[in-house]
C-alpha positions in Angstrom: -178.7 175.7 10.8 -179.7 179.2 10.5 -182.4 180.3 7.5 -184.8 183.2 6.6 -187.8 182.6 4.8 -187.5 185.6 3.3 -184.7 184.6 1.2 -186.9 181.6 0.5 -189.0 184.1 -0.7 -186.9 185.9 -3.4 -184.7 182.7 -4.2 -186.8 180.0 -4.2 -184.2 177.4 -5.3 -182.0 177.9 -1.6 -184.6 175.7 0.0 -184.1 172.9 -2.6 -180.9 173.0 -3.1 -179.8 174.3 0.8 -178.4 176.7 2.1 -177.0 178.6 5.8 -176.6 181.9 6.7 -172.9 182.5 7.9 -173.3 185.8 9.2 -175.3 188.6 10.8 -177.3 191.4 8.6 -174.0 194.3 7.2 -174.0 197.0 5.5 -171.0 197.5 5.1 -169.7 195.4 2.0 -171.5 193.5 -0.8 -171.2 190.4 -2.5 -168.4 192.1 -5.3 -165.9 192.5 -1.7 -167.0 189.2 0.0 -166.0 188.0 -3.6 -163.0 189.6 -3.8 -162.1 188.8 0.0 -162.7 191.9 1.2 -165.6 192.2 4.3 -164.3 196.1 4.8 -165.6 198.3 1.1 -168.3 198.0 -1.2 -167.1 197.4 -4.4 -168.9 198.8 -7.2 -167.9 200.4 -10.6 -170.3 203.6 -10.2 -168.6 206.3 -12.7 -168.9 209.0 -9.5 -165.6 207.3 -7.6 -167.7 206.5 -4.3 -167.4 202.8 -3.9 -164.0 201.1 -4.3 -163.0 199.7 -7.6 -159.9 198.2 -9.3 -158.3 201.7 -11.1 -157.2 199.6 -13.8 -160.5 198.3 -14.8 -163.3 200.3 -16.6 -165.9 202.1 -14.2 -169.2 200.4 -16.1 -171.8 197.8 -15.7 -170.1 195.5 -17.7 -169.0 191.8 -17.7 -165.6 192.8 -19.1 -165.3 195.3 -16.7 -165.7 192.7 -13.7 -163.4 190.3 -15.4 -161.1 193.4 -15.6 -161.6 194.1 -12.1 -160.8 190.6 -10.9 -157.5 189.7 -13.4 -156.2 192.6 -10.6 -156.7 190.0 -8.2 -155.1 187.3 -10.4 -158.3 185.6 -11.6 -158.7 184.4 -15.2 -161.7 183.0 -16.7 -162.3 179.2 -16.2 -164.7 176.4 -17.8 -166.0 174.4 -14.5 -167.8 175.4 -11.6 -166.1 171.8 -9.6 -164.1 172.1 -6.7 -160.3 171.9 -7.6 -157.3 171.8 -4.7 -155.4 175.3 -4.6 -157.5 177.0 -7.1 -160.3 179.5 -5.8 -163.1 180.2 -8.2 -165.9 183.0 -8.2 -169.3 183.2 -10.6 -170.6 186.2 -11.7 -174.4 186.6 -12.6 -175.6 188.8 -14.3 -179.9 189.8 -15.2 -182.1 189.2 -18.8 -180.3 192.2 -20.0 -176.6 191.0 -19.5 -175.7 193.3 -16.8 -173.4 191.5 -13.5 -176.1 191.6 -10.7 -174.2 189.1 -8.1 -171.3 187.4 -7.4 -170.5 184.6 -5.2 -167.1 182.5 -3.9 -166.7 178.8 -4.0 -165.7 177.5 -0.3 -162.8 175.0 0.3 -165.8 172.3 0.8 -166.9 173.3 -2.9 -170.2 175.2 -1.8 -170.2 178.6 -2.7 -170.9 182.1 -0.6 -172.4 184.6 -1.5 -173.2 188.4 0.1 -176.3 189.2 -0.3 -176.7 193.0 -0.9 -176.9 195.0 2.7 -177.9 191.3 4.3 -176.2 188.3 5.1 -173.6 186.0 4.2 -174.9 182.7 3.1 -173.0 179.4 2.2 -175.4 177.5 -0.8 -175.2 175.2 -3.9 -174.0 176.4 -6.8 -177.3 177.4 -8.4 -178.8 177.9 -5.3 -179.0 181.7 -6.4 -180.2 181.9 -9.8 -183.6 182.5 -10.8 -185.4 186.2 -11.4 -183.2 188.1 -8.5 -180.0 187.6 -9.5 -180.3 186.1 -13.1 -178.2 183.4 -14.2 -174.3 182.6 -13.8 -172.5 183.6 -17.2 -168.4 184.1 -15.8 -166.3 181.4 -13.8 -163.2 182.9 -12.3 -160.5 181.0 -10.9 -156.8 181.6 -9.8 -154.1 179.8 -8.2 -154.5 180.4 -3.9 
């Protein structure tokens, strides 16, 4: 099992609650794509047009605008965080000041993965993320897969 006390470090509840890293250190893409399935763009509503993002949702920091971005995809918002047959579900954190900071995928096995910035790829608990980084999870998503 692979781990990095430096994630320790900035989210202290991955050693309680667990955690793996899944893949090696990329640049490349960030937890919005690995969200979204896609390990190939950065996703990111920045009003200049230079990361990827759904044209039919609203280029802001905004919760609605992530939900907008995602009902693209076919997600909806749900109630539960538990692990359902056919249905894939997403959280979206966001910081004190209500802004989206994170987002992470629930796995077939019902743990979730998450992106983490310019770093790995990490398979965790559900909470395993929250705390002062990322903030706290406010948005379920789910759709039919």
């Amino acid at each position: 099992m692979l781990r990095d006390p430096r994630l320790e470090k900035y989210f202290p509840n991955l050693a309680g609650t667990g955690y793996e890293i899944t893949s090696p250190e990329d640049a490349g893409y960030n937890c919005i794509a690995w969200a979204a399935g896609d390990s190939s763009s950065w996703w990111e509503p920045d009003p200049m047009n230079v990361s990827y993002w759904p044209a039919e949702a609203p280029r802001e920091i905004s919760t609605e605008a992530f939900i907008d971005a995602f009902k693209v995809l076919g997600f909806s918002p749900c109630d539960s965080a538990d692990e359902q047959d056919g249905i894939e579900k997403l959280a979206l954190f966001v910081n004190s000041s209500g802004e989206p900071t994170h987002m992470a995928r629930q796995l077939p096995n019902g743990k979730w993965s998450s992106k983490l910035g310019k770093s790995y790829d990490i398979e965790h608990a559900f909470n395993g993320l929250a705390g002062s980084a990322y903030g706290t999870i406010v948005v379920l998503l789910a759709r039919a897969c």
